[in-house]
C-alpha positions in Angstrom: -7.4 132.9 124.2 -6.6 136.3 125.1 -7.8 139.8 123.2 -6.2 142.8 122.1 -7.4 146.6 122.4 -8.5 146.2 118.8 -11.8 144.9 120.5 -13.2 142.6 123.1 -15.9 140.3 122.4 -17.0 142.3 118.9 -19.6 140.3 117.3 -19.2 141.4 113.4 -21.6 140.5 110.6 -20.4 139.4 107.3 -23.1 140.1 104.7 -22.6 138.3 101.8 -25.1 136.5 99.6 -27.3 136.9 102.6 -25.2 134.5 104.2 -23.8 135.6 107.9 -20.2 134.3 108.5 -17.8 134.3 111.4 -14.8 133.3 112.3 -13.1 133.3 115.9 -9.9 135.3 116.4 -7.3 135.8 118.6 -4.9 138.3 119.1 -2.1 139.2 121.2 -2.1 139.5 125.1 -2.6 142.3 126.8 -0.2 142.2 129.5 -2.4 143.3 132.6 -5.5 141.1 131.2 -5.4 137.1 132.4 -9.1 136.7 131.0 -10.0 134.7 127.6 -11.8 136.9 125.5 -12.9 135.8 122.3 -13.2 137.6 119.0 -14.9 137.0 115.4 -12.9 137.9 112.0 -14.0 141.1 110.0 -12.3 139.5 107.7 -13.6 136.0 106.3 -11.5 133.1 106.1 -8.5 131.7 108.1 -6.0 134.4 106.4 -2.4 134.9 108.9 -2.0 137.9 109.9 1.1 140.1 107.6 2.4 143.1 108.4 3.0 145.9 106.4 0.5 147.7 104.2 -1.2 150.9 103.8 -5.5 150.8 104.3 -6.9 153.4 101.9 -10.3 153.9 103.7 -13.4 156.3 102.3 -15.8 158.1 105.1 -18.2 160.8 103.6 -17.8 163.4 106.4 -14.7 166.0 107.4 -13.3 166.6 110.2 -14.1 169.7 112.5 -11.4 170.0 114.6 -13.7 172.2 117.1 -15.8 169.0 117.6 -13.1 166.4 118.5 -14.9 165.2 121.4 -18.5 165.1 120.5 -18.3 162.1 118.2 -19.5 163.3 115.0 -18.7 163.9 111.4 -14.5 162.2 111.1 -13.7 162.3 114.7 -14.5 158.9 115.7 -11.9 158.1 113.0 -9.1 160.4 115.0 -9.7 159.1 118.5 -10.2 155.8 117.6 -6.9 155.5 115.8 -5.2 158.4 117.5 -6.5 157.9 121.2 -7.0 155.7 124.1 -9.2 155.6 126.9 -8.9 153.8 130.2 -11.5 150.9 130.1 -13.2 149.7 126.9 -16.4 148.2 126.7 -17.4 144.9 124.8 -19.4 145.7 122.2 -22.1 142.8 122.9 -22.4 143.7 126.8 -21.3 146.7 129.6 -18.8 144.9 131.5 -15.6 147.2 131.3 -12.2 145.8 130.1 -8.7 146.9 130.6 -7.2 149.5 128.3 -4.7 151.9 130.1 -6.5 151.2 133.4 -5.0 147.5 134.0 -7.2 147.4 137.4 -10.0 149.5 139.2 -12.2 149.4 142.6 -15.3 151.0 143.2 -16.1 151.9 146.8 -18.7 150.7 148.5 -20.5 153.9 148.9 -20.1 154.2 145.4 -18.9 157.6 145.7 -15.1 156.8 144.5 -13.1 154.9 141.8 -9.8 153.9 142.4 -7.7 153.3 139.0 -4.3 151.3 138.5 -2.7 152.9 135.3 -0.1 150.5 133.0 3.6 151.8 133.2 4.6 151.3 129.9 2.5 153.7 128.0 3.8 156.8 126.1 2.3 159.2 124.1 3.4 159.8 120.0 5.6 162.6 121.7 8.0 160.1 123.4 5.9 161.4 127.6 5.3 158.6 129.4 1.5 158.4 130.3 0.9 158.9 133.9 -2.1 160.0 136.3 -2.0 163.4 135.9 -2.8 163.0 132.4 -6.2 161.1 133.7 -6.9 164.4 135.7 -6.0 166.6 132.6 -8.2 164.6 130.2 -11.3 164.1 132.5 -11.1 167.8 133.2 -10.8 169.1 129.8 -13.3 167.3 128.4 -15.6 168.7 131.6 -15.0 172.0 129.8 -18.2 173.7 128.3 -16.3 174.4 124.9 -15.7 171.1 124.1 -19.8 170.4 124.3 -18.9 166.7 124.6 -22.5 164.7 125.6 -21.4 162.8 128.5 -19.8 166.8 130.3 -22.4 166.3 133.2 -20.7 162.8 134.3 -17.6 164.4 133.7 -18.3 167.4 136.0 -20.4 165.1 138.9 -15.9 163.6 138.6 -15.3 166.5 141.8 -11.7 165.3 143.1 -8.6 163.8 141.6 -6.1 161.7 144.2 -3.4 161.4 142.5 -1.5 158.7 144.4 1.5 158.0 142.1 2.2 158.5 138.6 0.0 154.8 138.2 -2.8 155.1 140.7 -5.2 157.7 140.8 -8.6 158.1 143.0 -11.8 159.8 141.4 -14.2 161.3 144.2 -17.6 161.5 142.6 -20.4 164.0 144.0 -22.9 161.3 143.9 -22.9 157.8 143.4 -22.6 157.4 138.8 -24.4 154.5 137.8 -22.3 155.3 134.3 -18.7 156.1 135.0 -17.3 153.2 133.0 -19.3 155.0 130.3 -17.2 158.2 131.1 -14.3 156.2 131.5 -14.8 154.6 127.7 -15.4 157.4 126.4 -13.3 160.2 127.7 -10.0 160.1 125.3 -6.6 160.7 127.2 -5.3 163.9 125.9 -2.0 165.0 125.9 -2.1 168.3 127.8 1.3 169.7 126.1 -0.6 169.9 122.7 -4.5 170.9 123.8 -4.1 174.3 122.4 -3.0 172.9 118.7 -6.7 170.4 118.8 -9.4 172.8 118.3 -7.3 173.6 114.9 -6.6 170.3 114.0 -2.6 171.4 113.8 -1.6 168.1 115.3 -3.1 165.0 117.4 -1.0 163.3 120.0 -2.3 160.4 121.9 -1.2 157.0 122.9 -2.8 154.6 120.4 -1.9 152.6 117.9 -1.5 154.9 114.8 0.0 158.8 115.0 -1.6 161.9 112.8 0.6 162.9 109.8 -1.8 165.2 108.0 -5.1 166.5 107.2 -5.8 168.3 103.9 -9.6 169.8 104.4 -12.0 168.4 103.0 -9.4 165.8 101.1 -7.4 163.3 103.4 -6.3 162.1 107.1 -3.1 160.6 106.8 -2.1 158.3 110.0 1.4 155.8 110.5 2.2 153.2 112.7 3.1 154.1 116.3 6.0 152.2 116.6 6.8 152.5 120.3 2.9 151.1 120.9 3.0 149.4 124.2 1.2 146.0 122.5 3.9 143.6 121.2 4.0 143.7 117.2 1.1 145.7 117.2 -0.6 147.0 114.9 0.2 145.6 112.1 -0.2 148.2 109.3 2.0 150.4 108.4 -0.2 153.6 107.2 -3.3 154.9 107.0 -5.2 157.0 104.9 -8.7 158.4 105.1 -10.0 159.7 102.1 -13.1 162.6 102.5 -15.8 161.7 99.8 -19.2 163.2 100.7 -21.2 161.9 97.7 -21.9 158.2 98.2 -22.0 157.2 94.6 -18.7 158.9 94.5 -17.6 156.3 97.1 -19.3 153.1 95.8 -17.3 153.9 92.7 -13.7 154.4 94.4 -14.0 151.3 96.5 -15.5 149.4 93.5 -12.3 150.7 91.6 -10.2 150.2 94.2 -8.8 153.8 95.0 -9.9 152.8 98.1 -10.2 149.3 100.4 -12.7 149.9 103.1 -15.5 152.6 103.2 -17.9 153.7 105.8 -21.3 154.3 105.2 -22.1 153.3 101.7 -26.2 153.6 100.7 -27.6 150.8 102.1 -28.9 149.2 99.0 -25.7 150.0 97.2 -23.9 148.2 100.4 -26.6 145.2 99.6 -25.8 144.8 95.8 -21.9 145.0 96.6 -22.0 142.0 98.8 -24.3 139.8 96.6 -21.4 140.0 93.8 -18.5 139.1 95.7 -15.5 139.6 96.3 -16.4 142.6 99.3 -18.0 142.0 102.9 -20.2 144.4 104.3 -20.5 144.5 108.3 -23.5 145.7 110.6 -21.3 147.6 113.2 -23.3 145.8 116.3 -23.1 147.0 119.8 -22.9 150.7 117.9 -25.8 150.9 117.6 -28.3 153.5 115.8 -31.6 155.0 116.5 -33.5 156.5 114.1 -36.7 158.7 115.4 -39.2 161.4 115.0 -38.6 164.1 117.4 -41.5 166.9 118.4 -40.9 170.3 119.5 -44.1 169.9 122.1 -44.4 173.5 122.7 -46.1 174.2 119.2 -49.7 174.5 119.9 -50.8 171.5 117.5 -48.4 168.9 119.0 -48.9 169.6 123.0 -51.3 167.3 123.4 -49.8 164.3 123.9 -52.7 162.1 121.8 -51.3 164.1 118.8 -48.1 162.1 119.5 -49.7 158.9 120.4 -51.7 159.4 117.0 -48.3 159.6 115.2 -46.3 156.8 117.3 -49.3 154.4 115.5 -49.4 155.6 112.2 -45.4 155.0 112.0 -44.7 152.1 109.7 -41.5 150.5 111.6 -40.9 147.7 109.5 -41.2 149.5 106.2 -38.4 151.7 107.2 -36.5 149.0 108.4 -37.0 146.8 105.7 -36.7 149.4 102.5 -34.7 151.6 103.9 -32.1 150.5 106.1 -32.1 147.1 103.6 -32.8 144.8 106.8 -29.9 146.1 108.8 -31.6 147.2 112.2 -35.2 146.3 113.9 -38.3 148.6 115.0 -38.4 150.1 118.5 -41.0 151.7 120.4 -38.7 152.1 123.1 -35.3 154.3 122.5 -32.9 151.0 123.8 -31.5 148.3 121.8 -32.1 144.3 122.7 -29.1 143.9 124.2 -29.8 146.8 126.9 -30.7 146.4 130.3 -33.6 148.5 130.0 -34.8 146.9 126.8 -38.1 145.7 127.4 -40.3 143.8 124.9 -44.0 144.4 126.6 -42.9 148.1 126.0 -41.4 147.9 123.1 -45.0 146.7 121.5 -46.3 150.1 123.1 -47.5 151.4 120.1 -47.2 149.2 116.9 -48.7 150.5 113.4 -52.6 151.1 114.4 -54.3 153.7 111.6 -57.7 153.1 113.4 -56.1 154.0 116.9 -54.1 156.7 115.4 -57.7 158.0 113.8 -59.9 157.6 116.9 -56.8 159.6 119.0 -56.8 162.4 116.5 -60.8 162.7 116.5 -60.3 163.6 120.5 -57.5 165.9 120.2 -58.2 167.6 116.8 -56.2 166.9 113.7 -53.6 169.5 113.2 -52.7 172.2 110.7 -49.8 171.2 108.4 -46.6 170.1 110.3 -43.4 170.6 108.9 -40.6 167.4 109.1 -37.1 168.9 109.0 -34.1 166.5 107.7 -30.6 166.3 107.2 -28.8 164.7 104.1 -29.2 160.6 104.1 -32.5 161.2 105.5 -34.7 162.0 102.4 -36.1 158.2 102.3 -37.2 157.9 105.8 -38.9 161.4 105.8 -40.5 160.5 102.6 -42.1 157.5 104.4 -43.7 159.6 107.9 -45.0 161.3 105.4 -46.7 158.6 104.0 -47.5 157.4 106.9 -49.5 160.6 108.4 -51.1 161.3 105.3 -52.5 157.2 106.1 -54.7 159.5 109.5 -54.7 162.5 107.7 -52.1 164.8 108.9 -50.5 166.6 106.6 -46.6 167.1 106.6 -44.3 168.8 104.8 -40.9 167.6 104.0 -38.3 170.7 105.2 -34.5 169.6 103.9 -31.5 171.4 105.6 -28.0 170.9 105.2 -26.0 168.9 107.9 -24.4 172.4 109.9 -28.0 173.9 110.5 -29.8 170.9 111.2 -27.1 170.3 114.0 -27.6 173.9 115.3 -31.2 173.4 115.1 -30.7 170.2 117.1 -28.4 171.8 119.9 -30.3 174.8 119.8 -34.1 173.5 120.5 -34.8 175.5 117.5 -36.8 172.8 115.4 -40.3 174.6 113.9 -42.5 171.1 114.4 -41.4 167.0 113.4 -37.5 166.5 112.5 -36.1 163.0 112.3 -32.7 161.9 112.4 -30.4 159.6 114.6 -29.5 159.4 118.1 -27.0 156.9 119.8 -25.8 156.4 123.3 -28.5 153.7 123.8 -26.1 151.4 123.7 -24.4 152.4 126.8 -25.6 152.5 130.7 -29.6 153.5 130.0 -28.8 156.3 132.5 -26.2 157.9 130.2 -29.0 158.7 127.5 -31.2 160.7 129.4 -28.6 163.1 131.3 -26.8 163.3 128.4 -27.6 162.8 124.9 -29.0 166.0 123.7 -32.5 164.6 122.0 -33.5 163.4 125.3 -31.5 165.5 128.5 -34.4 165.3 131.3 -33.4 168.7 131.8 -33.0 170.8 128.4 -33.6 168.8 125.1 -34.1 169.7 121.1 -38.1 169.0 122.4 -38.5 171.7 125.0 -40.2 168.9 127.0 -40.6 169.4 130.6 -41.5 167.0 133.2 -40.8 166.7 137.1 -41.3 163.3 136.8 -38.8 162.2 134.0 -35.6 164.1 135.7 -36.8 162.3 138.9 -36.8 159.2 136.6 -33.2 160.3 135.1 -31.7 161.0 138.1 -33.1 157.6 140.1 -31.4 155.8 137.1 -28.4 157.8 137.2 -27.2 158.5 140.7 -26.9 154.5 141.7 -23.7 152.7 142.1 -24.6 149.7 140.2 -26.2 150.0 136.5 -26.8 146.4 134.9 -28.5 144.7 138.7 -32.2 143.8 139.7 -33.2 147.3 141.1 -31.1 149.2 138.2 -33.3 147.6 135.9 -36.5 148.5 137.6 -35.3 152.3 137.6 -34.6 151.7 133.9 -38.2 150.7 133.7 -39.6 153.3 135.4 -37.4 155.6 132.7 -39.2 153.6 130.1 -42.5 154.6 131.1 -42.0 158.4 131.4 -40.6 158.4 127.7 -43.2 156.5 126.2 -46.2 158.1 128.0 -44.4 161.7 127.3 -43.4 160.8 123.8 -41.7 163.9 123.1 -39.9 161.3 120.8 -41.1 158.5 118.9 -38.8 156.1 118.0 -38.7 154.1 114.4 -35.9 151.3 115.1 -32.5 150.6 114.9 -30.2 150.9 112.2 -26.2 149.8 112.0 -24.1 151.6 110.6 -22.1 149.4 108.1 -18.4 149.7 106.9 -17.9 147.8 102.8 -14.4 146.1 102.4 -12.6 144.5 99.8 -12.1 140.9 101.6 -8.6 141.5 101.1 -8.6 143.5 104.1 -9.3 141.2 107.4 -10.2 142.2 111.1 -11.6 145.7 111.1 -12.7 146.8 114.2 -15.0 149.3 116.0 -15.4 150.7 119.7 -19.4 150.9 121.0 -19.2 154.4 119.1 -18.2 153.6 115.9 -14.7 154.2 116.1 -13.0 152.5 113.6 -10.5 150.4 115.8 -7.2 148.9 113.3 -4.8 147.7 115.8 -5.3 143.9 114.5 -6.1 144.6 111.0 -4.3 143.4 108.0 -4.0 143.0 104.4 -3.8 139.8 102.3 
């Protein structure tokens, strides 16, 4: 069995009547990849695959076009339907897989990558793809004014041998424990266009569907790439993104069917749709979320770090999981999912719920003033509950709601006034990637103000290694571990999946290890 780029090894969840289904699938062949790589159905059942069809699909956020490569708001929609990148990750492990790098060798020094590029790639512009455009995409996504998360990998990228329009060398300045994570991630960009991207004029990539249109805060309109380089692929004819920020807005147009697939419903509301049939809800596994309460440590009444400790016990983990995110995630102590290679369960059970601990703790520091808990839209419920739980050891918070724009600047900005929660991801990736480049935990500037010698010596042990999944990587990712759970600058809750809702007339929706919606092997019935 071989696997398309629609996904390798995705392990989707069918929700339905609490029952979890699965089916295995298999695709076309990718021409440059001779291993069998097995894939469940998004869909249900044993439906053949027809071509044809336009997917009406409902996300509540818009696109900024500023933001293509930072992976928020719609643009996960755009680059995963739009773009390519050279290698794509399984979502269930970190073994890279061929996209429009058939082939690569690492050196032994770990201090170079060669690549081997396919031949028969174009962009939506009719320009073959060649090495130059590797160079060109690496580069610009390097550049400060993109602020994509994973820039400091891209800039340690210090030389580009181009060998022939197919083979390219990358010299690195120091060994990268995560360059497959760079080389997943990093779109290819088609450099004749970059001016026309920060105003979302036009998108030109190599992937399976080309941009038609954006109306602001309305629609993306996307249509089959026809000169695709897999065979017959993909197998819808159009797509079109609706915007609809309010999510009883889009329970009711996928319930009506103005729409066939949405993306992020409420999670009870995605709970109640799947018990009455007819619709499957999947947990987007291997994209993982983490949801956590973050600390600005530089106000007076959270620097010392028993304050922290005293709220990492009071947290109630398994009510959030379990009333909030309707089941669909697990608590964490530790800021890595179970599949990780830094997940470690002795650490995860760090600090489970302990009112008495979280009491005697507060007694030696001093219970602080009031605290205020800043949150974003979608957050309410969770914010509501570390509330609740604080109150339990008598610290007293109070709730501080912000739109989505200024709780992002507040985020990039370190400007936070005491507790905030919210998401982060990356987890899911090489641990090292996290802390040199997410923004809630950069050893070296994050949203906390923390500062420690130790932890960038921990970040950079874990980062500037050759290998990221073997024996002594994992003992660095221990040692990472440790100096974020003694720190605590942020206390995790758990994880949470994101979910798409689908009329079970639509089969084999996909997703990349950042929830990019992946539809080269979907189809309707």
């Amino acid at each position: 069995m071989s696997s398309t780029p629609g996904g390798f090894d995705r392990r989707n969840f069918l929700r339905t009547s609490g029952i979890v289904a699965a089916a295995i699938f298999g695709g076309a062949a990718l021409a440059a990849c001779t291993s069998a790589v097995s894939e469940q159905k998004a869909g249900g059942g044993d439906a053949t695959p027809v071509a044809g069809g336009t997917l009406k699909f409902g996300i509540r956020d818009d696109l900024v076009p500023a933001n293509l490569l930072t992976n928020t708001g719609a643009t996960p929609v755009i680059v995963g339907l739009v773009y390519e990148s050279l290698i794509r990750y399984p979502n269930d492990e970190l073994e890279p897989q061929p996209l429009l790098a058939k082939s690569w060798e690492l050196a032994a020094d770990g201090r170079s990558l060669s690549l081997d590029l396919r031949d028969d790639v174009k962009f939506h512009s009719g320009r073959p793809f060649t090495a130059k455009d590797v160079e060109f995409s690496i580069r610009t996504y390097a550049d400060a004014k993109w602020s994509a998360q994973l820039r400091s990998t891209a800039t340690a990228v210090t030389g580009f041998d181009i060998v022939s329009p197919t083979r390219i060398v990358l010299q690195f300045a120091h060994p990268l424990s995560n360059v497959y994570d760079l080389l997943d991630t990093v779109p290819i960009l088609d450099s004749e266009s970059i001016e026309q991207l920060g105003t979302g004029e036009t998108y030109i990539g190599t992937g399976p569907f080309k941009f038609v249109q954006r109306i602001p805060n309305s629609q993306l309109v996307f249509e089959k790439n026809p000169e695709y380089w897999v065979p017959e692929r993909p197998y819808l004819d159009r797509v079109e993104i609706a915007i609809i920020p309010d999510p009883q807005a889009l329970l009711n147009a996928l319930k009506s069917g103005q729409i066939a697939a949405a993306r992020e419903l409420g999670y009870r509301d995605a709970e109640n749709l799947a018990k009455g049939g007819g619709y499957q809800v999947l947990d987007l596994e291997g994209a993982e979320l983490q949801s956590y309460v973050g600390v600005n440590v530089t106000v007076p009444e959270l620097a010392d770090v028993r304050v922290r400790q005293a709220i990492a016990y009071a947290l109630d983990r398994d009510r959030i999981v379990a009333e909030v995110y309707r089941g669909a995630g697990y608590p964490l102590n530790v800021p890595w999912p179970k599949n990780s290679p830094a997940y470690d369960e002795s650490r995860n059970s760090r600090y489970s719920r302990d009112i008495d601990k979280a009491k005697q703790l507060l007694t030696e520091a001093g219970t602080p003033p009031k605290l205020p808990l800043t949150f974003a839209p979608g957050y309410q419920e969770t914010a509501q509950i570390v509330q609740s739980n604080l109150a339990d050891i008598g610290v007293e918070v109070e709730l501080d709601p912000v739109d989505g724009a200024t709780f992002v600047k507040l985020l990039t900005g370190a400007q936070f006034r005491g507790l905030w929660v919210t998401d982060h991801s990356w987890a899911q990736f090489v641990p090292s990637t996290l802390t040199v480049s997410a923004y809630p935990f950069n050893a070296r500037r994050n949203a906390s103000h923390y500062e420690s010698p130790a932890y960038v010596a921990a970040a950079d042990a874990a980062w500037q290694r050759s290998d990221s999944t073997g024996p002594e990587a994992v003992q660095a990712y221990k040692a990472l571990s440790d100096q974020l759970l003694e720190g605590l600058f942020l206390i995790e809750i758990g994880v949470r999946y994101q979910q798409y809702a689908a009329s079970n007339k639509v089969h084999d929706l996909g997703w990349t290890k950042r929830r990019e919606p992946l539809l080269t092997d979907t189809f309707l019935s």
